[in-house]
N, CA, C and O atoms as a DFTB+ gen file, in Angstrom:
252 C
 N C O
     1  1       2.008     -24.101      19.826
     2  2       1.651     -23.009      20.698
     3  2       2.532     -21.802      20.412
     4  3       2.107     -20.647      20.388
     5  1       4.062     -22.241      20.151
     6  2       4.287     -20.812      19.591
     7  2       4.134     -20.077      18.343
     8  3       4.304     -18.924      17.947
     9  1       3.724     -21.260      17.854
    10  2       3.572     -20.731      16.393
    11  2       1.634     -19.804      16.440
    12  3       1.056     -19.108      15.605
    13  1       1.406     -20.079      17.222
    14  2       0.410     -19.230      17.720
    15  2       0.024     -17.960      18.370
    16  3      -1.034     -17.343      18.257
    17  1       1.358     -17.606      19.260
    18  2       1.970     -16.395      19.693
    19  2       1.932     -15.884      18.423
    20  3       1.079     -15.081      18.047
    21  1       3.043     -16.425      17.575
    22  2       3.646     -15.780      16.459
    23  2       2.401     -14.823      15.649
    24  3       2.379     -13.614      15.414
    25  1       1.455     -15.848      15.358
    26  2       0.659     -15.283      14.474
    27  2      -0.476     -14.413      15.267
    28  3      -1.444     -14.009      14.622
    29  1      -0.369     -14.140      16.576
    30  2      -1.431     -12.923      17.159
    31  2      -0.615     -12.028      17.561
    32  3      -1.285     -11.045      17.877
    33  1       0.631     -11.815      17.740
    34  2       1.529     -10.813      18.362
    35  2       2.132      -9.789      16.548
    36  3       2.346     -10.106      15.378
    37  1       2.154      -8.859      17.167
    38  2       2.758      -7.648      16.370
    39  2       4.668      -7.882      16.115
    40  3       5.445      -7.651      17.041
    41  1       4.982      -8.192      15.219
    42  2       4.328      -6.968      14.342
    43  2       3.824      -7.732      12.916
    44  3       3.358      -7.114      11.959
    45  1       4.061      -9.589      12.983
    46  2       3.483      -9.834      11.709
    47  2       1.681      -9.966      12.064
    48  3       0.767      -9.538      11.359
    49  1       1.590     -10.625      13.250
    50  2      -0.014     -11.135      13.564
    51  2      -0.898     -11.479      12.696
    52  3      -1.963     -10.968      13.043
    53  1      -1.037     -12.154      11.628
    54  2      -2.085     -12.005      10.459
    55  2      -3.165     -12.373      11.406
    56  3      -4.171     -11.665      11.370
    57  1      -3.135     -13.282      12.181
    58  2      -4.416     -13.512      12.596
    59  2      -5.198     -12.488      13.546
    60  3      -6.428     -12.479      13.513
    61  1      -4.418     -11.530      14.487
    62  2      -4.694     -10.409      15.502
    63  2      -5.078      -9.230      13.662
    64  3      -5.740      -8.287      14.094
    65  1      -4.996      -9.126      12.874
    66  2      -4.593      -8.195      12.155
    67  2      -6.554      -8.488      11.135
    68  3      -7.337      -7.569      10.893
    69  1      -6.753      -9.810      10.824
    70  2      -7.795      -9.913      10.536
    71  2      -8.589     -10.348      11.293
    72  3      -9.205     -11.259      10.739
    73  1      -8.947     -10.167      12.386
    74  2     -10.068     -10.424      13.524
    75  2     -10.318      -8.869      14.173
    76  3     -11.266      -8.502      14.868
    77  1      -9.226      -8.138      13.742
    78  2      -9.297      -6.687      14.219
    79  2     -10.421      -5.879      12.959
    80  3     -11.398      -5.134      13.039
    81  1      -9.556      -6.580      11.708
    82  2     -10.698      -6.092      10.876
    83  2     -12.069      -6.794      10.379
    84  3     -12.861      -6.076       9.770
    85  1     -12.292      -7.713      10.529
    86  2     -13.579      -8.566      10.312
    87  2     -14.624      -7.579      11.275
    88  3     -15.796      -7.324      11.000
    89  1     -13.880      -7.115      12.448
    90  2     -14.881      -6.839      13.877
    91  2     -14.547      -5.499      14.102
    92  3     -14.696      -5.064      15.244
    93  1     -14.015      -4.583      12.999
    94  2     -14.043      -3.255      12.804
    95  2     -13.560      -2.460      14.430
    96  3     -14.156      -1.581      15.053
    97  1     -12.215      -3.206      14.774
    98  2     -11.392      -2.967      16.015
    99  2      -9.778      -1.865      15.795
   100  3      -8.811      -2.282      15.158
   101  1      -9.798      -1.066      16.179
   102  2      -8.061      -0.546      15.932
   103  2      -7.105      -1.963      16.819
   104  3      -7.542      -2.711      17.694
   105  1      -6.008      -1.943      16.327
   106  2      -5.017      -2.951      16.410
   107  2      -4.756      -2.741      18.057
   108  3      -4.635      -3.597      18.933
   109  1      -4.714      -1.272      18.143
   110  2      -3.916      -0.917      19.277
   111  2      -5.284      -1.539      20.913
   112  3      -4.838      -1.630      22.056
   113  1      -6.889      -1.874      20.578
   114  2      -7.854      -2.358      21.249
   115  2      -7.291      -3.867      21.093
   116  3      -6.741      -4.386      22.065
   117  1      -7.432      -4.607      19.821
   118  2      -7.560      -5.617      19.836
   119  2      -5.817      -6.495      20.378
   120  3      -5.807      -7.678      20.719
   121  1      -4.459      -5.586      20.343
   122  2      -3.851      -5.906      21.260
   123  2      -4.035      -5.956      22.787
   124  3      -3.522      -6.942      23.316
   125  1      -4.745      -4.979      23.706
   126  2      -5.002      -5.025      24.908
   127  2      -5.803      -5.904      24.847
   128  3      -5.318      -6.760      25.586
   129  1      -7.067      -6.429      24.315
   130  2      -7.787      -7.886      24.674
   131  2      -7.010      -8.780      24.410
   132  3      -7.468      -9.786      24.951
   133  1      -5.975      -9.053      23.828
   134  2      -5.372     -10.294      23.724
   135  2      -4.651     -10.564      24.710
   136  3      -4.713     -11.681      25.226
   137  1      -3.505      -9.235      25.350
   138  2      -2.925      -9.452      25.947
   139  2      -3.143     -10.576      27.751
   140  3      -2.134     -11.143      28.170
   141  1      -3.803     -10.643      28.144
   142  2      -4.259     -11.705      29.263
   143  2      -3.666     -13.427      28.448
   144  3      -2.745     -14.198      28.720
   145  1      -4.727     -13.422      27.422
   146  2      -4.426     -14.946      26.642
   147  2      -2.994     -15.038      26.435
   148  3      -2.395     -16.022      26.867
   149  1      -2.424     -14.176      25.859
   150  2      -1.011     -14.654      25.235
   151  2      -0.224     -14.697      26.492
   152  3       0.428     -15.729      26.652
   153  1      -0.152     -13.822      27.387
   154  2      -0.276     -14.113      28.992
   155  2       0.017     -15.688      29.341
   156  3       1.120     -16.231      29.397
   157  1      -1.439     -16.348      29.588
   158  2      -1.368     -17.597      30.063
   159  2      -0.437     -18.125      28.783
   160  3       0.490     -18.869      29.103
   161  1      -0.567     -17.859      27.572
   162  2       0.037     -19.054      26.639
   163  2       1.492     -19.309      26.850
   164  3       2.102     -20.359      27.050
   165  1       1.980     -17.773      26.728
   166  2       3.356     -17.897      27.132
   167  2       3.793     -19.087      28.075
   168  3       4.412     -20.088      27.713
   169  1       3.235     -18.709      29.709
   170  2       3.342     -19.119      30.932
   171  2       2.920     -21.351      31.076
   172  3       2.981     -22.220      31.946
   173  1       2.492     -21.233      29.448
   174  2       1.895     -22.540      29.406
   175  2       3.387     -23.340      28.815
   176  3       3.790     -24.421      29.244
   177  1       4.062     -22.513      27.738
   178  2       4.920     -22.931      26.662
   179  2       6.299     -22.839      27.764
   180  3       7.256     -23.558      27.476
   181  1       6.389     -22.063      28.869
   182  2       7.658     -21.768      29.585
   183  2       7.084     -22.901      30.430
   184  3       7.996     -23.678      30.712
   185  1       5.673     -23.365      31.045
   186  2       5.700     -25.081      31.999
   187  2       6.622     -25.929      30.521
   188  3       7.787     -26.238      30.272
   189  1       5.721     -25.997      30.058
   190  2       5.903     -27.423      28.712
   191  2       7.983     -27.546      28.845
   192  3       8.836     -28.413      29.036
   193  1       7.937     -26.700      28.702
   194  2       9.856     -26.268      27.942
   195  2      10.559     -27.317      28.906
   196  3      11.320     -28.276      28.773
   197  1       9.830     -26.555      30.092
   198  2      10.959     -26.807      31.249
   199  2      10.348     -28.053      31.970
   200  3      11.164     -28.763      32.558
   201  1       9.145     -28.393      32.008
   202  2       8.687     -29.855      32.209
   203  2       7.956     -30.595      31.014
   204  3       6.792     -30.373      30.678
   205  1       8.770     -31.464      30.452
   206  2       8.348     -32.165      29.203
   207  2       7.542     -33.032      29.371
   208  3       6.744     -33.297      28.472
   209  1       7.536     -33.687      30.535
   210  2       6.558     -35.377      30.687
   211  2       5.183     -34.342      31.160
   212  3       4.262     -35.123      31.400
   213  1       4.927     -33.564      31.278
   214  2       3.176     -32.748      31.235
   215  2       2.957     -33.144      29.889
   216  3       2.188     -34.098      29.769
   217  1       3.539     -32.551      28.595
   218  2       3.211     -32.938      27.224
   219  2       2.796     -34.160      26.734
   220  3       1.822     -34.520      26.073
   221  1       4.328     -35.047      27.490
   222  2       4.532     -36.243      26.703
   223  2       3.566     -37.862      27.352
   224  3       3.406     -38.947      26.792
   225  1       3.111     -37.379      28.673
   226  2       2.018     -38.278      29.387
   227  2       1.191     -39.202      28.659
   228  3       1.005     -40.414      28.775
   229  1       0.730     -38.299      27.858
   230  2      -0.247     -39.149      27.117
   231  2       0.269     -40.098      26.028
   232  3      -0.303     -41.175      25.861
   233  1       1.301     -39.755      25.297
   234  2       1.821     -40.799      24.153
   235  2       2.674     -41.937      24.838
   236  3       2.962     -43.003      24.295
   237  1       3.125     -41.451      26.436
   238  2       3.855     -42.722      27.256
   239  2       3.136     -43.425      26.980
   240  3       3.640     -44.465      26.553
   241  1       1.727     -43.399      27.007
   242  2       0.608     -44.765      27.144
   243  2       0.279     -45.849      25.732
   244  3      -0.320     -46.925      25.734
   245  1       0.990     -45.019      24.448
   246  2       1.122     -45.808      23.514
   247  2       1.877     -46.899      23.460
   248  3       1.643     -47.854      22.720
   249  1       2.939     -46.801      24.341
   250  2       4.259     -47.635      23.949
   251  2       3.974     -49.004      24.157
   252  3       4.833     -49.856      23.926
């Protein structure tokens, strides 16, 4: 998940950088639509950090 930030946020974004151009968008549009998503993602990666057993629930059930 952060490595997902990484690649839609400025200033490397390859992925915000070619979805802007595939869909003939200025950077400075296709940052304000993102901004909401990276929003929740953040707010998802700051639960995970700070509560680990949300993540890890499901592989408990391997053991």
């Amino acid at each position: 998940m952060c490595l997902a930030v990484g690649m839609i946020t400025p200033p490397y974004g390859l992925c915000m950088l070619l979805a802007s151009s595939i869909a003939k968008l200025s950077v400075s549009k296709s940052i304000v639509a993102l901004l909401p998503y990276v929003a929740v993602i953040l707010v998802t990666i700051i639960i995970v950090a700070f509560l680990p057993e949300i993540a890890l629930w499901l592989p408990s059930f391997i053991e």
